[in-house]
Backbone as a chain_set.jsonl record, in Angstrom:
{"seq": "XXXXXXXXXXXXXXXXXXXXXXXXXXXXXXXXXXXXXXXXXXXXXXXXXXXXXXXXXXXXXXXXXXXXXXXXXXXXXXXXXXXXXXXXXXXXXXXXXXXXXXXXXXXXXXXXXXXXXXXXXXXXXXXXXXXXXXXXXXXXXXXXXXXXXXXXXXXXXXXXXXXXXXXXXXXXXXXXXXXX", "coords": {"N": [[-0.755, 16.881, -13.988], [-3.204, 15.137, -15.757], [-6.004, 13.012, -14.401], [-6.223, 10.542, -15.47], [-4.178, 10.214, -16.624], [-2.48, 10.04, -15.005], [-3.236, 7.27, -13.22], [-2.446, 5.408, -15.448], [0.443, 5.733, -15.563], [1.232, 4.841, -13.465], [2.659, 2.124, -11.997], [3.928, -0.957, -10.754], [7.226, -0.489, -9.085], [10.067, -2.175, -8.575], [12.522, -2.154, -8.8], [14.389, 0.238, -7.635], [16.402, 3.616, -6.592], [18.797, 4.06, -4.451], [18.605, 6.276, -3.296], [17.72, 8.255, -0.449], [14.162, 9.427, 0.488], [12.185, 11.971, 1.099], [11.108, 12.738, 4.294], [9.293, 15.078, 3.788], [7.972, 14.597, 1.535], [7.175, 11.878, 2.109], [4.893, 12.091, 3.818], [3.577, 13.585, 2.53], [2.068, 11.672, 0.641], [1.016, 10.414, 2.612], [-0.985, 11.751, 3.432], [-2.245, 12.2, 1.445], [-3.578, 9.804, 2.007], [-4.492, 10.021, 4.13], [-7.154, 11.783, 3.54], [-8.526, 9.909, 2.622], [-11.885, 8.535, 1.514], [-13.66, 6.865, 4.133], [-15.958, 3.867, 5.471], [-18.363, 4.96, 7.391], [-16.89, 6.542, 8.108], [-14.787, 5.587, 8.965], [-12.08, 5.077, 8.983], [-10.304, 3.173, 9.059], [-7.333, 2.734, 9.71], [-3.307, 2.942, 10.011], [-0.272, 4.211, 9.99], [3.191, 3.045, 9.652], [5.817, 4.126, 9.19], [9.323, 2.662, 7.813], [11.758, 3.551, 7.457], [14.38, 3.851, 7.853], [17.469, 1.759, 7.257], [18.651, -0.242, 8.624], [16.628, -1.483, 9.961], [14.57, -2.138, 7.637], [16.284, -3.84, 6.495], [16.335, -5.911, 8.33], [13.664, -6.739, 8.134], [12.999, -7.025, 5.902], [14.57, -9.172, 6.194], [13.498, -11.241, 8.054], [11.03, -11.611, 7.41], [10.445, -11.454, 4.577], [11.952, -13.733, 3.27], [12.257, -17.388, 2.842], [9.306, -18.864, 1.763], [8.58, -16.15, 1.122], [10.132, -14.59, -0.513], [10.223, -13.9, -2.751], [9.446, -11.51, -2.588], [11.497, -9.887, -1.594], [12.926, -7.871, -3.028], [12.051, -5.696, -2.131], [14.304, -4.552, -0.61], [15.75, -2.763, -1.546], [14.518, -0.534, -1.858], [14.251, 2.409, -0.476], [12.589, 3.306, 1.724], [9.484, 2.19, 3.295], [6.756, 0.859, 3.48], [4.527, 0.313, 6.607], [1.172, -0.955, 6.387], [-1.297, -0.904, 8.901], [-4.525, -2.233, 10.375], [-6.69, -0.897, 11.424], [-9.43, -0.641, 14.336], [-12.961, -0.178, 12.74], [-15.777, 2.207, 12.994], [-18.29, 1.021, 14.452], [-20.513, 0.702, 13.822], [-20.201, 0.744, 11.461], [-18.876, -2.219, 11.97], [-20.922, -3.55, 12.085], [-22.587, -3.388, 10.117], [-20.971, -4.252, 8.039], [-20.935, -6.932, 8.756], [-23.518, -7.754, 8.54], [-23.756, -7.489, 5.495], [-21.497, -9.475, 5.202], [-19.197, -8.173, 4.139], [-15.685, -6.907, 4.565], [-15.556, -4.157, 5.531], [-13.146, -2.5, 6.701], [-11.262, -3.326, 5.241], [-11.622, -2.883, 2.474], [-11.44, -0.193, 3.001], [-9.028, 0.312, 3.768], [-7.953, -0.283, 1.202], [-8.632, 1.834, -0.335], [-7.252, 3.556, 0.85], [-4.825, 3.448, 0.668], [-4.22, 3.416, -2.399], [-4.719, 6.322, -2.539], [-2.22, 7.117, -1.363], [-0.369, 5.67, -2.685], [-0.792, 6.987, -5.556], [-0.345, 9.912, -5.297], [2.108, 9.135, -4.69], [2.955, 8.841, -7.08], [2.774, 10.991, -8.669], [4.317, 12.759, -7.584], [6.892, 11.654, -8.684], [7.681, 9.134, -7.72], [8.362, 5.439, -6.801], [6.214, 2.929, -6.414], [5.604, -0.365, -4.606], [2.796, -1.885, -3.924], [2.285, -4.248, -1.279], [1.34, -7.851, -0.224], [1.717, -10.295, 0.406], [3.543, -11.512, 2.882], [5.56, -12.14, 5.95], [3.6, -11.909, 8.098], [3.914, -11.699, 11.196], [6.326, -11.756, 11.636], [7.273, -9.266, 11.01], [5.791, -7.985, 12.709], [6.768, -8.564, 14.725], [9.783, -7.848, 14.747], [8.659, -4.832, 14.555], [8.108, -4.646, 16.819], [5.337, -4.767, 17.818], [2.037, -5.308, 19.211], [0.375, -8.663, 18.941], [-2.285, -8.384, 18.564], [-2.447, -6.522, 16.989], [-3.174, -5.939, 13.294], [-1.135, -6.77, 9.895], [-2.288, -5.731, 7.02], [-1.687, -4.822, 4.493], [1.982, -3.777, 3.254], [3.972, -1.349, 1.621], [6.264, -0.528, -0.264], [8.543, 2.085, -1.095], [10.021, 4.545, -3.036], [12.383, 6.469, -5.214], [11.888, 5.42, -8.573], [14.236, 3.39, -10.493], [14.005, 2.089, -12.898], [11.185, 2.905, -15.211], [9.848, 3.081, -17.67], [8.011, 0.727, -19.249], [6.669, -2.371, -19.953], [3.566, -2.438, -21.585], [0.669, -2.03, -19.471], [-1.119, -4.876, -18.8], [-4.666, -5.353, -19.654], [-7.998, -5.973, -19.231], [-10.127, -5.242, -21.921], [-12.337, -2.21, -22.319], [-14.968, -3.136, -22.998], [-15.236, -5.85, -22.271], [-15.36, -5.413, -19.204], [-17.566, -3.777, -18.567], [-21.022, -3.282, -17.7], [-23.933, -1.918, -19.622], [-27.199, -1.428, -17.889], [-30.582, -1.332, -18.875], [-34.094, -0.585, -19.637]], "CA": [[-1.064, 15.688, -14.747], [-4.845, 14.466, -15.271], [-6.241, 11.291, -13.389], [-6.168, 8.891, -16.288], [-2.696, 9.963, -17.062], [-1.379, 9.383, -13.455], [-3.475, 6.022, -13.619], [-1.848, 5.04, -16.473], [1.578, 6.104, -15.68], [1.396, 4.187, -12.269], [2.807, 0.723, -11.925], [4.511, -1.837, -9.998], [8.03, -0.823, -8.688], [10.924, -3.217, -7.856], [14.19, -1.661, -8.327], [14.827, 1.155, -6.865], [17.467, 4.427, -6.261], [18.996, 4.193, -2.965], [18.195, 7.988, -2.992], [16.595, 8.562, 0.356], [12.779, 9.781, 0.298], [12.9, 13.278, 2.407], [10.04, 12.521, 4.805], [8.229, 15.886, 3.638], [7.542, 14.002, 0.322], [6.754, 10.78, 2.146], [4.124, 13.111, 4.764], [2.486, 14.155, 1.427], [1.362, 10.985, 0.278], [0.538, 10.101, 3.938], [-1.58, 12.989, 3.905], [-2.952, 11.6, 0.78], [-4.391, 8.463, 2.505], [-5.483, 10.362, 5.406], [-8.019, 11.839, 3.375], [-9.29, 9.078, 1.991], [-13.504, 8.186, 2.133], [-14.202, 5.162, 4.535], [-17.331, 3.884, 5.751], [-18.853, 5.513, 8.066], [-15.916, 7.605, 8.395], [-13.975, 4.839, 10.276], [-10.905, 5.651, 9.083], [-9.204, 2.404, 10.2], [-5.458, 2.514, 9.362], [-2.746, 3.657, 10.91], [0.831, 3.4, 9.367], [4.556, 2.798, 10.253], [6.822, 4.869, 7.922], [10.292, 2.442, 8.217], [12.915, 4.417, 6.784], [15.896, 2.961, 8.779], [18.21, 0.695, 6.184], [18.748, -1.601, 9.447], [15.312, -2.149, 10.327], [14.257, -2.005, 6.896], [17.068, -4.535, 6.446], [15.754, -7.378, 9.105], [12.054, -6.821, 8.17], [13.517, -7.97, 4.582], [15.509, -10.867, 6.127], [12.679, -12.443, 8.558], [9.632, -11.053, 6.92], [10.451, -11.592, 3.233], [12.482, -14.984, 2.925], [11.67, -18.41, 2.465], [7.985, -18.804, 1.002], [7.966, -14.838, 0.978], [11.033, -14.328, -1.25], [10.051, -12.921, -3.715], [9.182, -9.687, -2.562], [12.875, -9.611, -0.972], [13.405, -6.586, -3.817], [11.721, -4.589, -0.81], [15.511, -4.163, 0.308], [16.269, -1.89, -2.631], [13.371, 0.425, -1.801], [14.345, 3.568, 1.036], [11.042, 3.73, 2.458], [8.72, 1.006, 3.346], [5.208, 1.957, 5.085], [3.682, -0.795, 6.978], [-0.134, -0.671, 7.395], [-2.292, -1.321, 10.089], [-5.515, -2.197, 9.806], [-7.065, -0.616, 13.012], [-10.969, -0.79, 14.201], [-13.964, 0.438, 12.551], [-16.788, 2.24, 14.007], [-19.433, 0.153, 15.548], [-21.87, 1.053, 12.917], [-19.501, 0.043, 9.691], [-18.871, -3.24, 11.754], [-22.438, -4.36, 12.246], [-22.97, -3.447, 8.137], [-20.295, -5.814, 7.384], [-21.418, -8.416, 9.126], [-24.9, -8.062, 7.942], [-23.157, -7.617, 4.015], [-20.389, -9.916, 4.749], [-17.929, -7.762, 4.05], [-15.001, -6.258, 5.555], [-15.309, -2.401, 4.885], [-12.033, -2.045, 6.815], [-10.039, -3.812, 3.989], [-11.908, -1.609, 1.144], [-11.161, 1.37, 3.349], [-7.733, 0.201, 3.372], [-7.211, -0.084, -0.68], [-8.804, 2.982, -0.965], [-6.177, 4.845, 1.301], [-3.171, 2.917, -0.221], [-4.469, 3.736, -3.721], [-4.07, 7.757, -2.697], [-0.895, 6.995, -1.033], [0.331, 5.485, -4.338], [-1.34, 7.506, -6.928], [0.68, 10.372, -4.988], [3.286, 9.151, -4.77], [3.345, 8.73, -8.482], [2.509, 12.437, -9.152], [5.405, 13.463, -7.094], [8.057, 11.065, -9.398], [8.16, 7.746, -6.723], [7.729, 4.555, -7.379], [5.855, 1.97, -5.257], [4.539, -1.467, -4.786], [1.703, -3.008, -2.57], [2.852, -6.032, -0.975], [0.367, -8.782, 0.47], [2.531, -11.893, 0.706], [4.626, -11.351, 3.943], [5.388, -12.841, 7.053], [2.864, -10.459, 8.983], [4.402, -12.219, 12.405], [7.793, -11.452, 11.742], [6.84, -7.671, 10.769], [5.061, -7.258, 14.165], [8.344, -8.631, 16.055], [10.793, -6.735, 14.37], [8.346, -3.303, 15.04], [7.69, -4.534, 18.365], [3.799, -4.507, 17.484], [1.269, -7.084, 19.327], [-0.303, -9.826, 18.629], [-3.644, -7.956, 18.434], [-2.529, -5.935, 15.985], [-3.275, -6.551, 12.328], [-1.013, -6.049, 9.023], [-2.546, -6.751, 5.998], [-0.358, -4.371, 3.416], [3.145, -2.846, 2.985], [3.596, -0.305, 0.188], [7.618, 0.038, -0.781], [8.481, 3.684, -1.56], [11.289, 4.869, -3.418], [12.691, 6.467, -6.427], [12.069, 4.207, -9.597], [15.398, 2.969, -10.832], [13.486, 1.647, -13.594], [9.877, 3.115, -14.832], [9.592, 2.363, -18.723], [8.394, -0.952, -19.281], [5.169, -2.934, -20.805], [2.381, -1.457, -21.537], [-0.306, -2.75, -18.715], [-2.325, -5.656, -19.67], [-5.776, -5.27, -18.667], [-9.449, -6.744, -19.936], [-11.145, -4.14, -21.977], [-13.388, -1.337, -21.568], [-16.12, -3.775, -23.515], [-14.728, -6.942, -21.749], [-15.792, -5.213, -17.938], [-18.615, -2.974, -18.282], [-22.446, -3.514, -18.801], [-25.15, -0.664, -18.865], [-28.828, -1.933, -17.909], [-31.47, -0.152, -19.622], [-35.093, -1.044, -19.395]], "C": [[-2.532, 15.345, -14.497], [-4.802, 13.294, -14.722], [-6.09, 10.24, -14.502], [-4.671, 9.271, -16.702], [-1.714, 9.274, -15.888], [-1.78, 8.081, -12.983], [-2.553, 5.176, -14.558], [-0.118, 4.91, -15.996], [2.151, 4.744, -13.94], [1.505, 3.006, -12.64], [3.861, 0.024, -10.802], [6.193, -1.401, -9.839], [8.895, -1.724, -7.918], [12.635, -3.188, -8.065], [14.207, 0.124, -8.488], [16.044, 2.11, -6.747], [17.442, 4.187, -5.278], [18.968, 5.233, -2.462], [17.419, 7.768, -1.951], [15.683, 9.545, -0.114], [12.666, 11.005, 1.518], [10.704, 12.526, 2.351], [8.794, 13.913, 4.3], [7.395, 15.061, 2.359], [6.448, 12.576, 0.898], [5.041, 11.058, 3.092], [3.024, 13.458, 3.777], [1.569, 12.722, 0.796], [0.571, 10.149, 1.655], [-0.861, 10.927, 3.842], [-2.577, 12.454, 2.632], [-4.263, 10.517, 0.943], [-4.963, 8.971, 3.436], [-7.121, 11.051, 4.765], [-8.966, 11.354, 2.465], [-10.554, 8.654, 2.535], [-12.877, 6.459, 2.915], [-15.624, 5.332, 5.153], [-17.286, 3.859, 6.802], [-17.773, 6.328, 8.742], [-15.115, 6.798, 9.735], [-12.127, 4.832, 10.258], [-10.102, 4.47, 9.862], [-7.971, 2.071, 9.371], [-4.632, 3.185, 9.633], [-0.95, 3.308, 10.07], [2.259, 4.095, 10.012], [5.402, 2.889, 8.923], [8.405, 3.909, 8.451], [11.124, 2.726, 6.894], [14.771, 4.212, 7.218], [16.362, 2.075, 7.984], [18.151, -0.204, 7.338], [17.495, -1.991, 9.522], [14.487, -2.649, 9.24], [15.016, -3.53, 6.119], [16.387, -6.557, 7.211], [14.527, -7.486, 9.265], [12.465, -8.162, 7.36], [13.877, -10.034, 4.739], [14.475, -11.574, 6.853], [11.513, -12.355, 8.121], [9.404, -11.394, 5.276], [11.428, -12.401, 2.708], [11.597, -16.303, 3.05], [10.572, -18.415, 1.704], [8.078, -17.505, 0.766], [8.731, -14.023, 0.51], [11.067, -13.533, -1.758], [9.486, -11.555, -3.933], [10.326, -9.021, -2.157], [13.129, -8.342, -1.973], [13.282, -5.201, -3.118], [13.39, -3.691, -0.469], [16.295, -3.019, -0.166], [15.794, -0.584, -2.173], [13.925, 1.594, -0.592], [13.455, 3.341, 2.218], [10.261, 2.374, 2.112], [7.789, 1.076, 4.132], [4.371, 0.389, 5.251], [2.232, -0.308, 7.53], [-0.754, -1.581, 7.687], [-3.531, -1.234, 10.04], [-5.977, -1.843, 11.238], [-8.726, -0.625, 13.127], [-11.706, -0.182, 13.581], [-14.544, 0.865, 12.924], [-17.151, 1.039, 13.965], [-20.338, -0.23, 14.234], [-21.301, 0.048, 11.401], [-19.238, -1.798, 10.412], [-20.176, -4.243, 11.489], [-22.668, -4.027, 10.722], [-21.878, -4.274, 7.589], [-20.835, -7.082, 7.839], [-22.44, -8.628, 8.755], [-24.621, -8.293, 6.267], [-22.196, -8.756, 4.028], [-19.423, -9.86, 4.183], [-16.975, -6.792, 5.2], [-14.598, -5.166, 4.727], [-14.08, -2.365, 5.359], [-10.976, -2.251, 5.603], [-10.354, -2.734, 3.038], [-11.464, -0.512, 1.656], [-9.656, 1.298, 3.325], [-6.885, 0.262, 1.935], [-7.514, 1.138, -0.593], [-7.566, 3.821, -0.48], [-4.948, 4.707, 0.88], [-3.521, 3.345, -1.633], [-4.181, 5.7, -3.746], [-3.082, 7.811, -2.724], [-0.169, 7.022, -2.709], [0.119, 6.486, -5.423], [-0.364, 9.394, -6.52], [1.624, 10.525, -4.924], [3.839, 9.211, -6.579], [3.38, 9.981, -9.208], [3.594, 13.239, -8.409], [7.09, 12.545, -7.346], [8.709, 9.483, -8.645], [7.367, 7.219, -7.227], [7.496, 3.707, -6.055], [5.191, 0.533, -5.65], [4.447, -1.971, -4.025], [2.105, -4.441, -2.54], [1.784, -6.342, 0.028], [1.037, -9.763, 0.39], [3.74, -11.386, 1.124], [4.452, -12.344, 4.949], [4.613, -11.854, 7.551], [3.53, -10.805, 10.712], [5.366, -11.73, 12.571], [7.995, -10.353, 11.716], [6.558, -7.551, 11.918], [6.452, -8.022, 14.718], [9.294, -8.055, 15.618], [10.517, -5.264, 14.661], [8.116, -3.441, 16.232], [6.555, -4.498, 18.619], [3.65, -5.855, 18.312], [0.715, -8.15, 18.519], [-1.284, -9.828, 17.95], [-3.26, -7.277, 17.043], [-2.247, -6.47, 14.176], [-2.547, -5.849, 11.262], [-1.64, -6.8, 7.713], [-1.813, -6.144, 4.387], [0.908, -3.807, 3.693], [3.201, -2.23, 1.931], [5.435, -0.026, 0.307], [7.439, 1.011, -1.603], [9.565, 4.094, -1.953], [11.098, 5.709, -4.577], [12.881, 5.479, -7.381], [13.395, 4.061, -10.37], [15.166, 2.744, -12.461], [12.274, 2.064, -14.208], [9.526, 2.507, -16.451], [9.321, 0.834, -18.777], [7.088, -1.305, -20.165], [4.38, -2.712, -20.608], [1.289, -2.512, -20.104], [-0.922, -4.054, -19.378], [-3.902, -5.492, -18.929], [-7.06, -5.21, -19.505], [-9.686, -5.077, -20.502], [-11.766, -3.886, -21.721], [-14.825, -2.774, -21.707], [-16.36, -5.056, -22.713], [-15.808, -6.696, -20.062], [-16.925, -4.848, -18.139], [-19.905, -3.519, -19.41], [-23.406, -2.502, -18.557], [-26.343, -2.073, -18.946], [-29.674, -1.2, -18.184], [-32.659, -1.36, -19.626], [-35.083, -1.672, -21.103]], "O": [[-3.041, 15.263, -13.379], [-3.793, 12.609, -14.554], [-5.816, 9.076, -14.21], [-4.025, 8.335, -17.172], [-0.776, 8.478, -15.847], [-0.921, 7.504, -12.316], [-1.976, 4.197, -14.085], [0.434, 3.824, -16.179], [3.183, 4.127, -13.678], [0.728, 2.556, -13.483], [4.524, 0.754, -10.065], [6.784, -2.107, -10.656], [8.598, -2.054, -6.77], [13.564, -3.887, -7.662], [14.029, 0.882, -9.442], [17.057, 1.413, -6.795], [16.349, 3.998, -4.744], [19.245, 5.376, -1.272], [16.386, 7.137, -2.174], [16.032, 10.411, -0.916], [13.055, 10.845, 2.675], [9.817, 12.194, 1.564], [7.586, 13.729, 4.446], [6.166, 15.005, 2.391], [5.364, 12.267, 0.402], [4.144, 10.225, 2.963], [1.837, 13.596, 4.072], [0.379, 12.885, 0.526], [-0.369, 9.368, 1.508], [-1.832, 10.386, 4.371], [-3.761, 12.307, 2.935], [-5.349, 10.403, 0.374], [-6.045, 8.478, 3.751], [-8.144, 10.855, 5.42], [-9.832, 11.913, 1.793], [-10.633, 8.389, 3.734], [-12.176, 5.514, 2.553], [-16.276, 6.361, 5.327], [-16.548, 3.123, 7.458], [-17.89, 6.712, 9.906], [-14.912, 7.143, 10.899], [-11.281, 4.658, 11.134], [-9.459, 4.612, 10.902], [-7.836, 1.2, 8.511], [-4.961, 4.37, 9.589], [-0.635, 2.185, 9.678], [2.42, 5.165, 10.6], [5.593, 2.1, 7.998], [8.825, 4.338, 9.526], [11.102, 2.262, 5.754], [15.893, 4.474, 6.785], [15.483, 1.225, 7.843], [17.46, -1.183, 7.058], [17.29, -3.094, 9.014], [13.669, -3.518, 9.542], [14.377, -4.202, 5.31], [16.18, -7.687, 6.769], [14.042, -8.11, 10.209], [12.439, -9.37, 7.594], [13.715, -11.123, 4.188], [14.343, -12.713, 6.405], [10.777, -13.243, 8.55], [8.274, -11.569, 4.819], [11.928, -11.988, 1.661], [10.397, -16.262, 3.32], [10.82, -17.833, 0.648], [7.411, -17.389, -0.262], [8.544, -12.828, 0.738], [11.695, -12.493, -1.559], [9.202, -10.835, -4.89], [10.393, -7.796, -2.246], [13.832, -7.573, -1.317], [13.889, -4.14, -3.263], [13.518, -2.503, -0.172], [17.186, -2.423, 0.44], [16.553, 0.383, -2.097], [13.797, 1.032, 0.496], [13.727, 3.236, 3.414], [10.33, 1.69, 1.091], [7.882, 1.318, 5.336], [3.844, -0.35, 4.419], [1.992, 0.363, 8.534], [-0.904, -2.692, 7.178], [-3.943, -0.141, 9.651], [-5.599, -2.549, 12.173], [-9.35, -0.616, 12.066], [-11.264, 0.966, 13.64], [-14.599, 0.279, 14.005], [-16.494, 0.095, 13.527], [-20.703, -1.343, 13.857], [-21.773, -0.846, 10.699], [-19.365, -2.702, 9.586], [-20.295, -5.311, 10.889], [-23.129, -5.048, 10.213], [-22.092, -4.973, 6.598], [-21.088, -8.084, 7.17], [-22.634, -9.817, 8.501], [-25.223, -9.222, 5.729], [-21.933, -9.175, 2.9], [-18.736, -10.775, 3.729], [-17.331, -6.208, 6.224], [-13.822, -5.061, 3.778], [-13.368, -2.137, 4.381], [-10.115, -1.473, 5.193], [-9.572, -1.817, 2.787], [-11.027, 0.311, 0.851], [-9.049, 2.257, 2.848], [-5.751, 0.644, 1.648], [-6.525, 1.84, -0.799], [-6.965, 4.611, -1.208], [-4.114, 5.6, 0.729], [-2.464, 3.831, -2.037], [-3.621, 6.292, -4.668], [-2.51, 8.342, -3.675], [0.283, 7.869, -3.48], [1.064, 6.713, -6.178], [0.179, 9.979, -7.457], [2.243, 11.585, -5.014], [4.92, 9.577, -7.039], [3.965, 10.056, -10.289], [3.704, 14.431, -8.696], [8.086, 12.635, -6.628], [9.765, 8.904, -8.901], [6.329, 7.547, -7.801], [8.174, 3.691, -5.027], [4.491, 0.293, -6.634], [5.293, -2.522, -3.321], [2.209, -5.362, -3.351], [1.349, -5.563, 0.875], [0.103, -10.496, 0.063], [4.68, -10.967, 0.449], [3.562, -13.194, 4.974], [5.084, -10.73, 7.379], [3.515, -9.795, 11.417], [5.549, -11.154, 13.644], [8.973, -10.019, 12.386], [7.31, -6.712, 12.413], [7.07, -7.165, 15.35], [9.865, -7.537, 16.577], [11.41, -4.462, 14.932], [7.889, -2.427, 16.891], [6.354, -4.169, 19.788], [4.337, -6.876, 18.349], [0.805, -8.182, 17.292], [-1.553, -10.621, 17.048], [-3.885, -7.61, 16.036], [-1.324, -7.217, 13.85], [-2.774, -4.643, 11.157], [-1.561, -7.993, 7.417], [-1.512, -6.851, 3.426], [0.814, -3.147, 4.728], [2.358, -2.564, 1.099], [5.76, 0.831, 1.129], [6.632, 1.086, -2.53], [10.396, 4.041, -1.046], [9.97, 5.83, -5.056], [13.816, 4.686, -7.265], [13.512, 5.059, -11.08], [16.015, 3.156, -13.252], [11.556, 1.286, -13.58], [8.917, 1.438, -16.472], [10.102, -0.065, -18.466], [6.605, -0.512, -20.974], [4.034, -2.656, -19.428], [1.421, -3.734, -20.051], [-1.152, -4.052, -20.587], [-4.078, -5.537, -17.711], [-7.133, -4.405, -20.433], [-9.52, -4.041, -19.858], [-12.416, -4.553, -20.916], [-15.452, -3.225, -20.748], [-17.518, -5.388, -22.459], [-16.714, -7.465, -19.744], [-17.69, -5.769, -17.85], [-20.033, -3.854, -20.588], [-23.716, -2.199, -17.405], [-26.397, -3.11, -19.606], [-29.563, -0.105, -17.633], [-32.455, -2.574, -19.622], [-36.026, -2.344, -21.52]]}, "num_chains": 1, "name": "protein.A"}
């Protein structure tokens, strides 16, 4: 499949086959994110493949209730990869702080964007979650304090994949050339 087709074809899963995800499949889109660019080759993320229906189960129930409900569809999903946002070099932190940005996060979409775009070229469906308990996630994996999550990515077979076309600003809408 070309890149604008597997762009295209990629979208938001939320129901799910209860078909387990054979870890070689799930290893491949891992493998995806591992060789994703970061700056200065800091490579900070680290992830927690939970594949366990129980654990997967009481993420759901203390991690994705009350205010954080509505991602509860997680429970459908097999596979559920929690990432970790882990340090930067030295070098990429002192250029954020002088830019005021945090390269780790960009280095983080970028490696979830292989993950996904993988996973989509090998017939799974997924969707990036940012509104969790991140507290309740680190006590259910047993993770510290120190440690930071700032996405989950639910992984499954799509139950569902047909649906509405994207909406999204046009080409003309985003882009400007500058010419003298």
């Amino acid at each position: 499949m070309n890149f604008l087709t597997l762009v295209k074809k990629r979208k938001s899963i939320r129901k799910y086959s209860s078909r387990p995800v054979p870890r070689k499949m799930i290893d491949s889109c891992l493998e995806a994110a591992r060789l994703a660019p970061s700056a200065c080759n800091s490579q900070p993320w680290s992830f927690i493949v939970v594949d366990d229906e129980k654990i997967r189960n009481e993420i759901v129930k203390k991690a994705l209730s009350g205010i954080y409900k509505m991602n509860a569809f997680v429970r459908e999903a097999p596979t559920l990869i929690v990432v970790l946002t882990e340090h930067s070099t030295y070098i990429a932190r002192m250029g954020g702080q002088l830019r005021h940005v945090k390269y780790s996060l960009i280095d983080i979409g970028i490696a979830c964007e292989h993950l996904i775009l993988r996973a989509v070229e090998l017939g799974l469906g997924t969707c990036w979650l940012g509104w969790f308990n991140e507290k309740a996630v680190k006590k259910v994996l047993g993770l510290p304090k120190s440690k930071r999550i700032d996405v989950m990515i639910s992984l499954g077979y799509p139950e569902v994949v047909e649906g509405k076309d994207k909406k999204r600003k046009s080409l003309k809408k985003i882009r400007r050339y500058f010419s003298d």
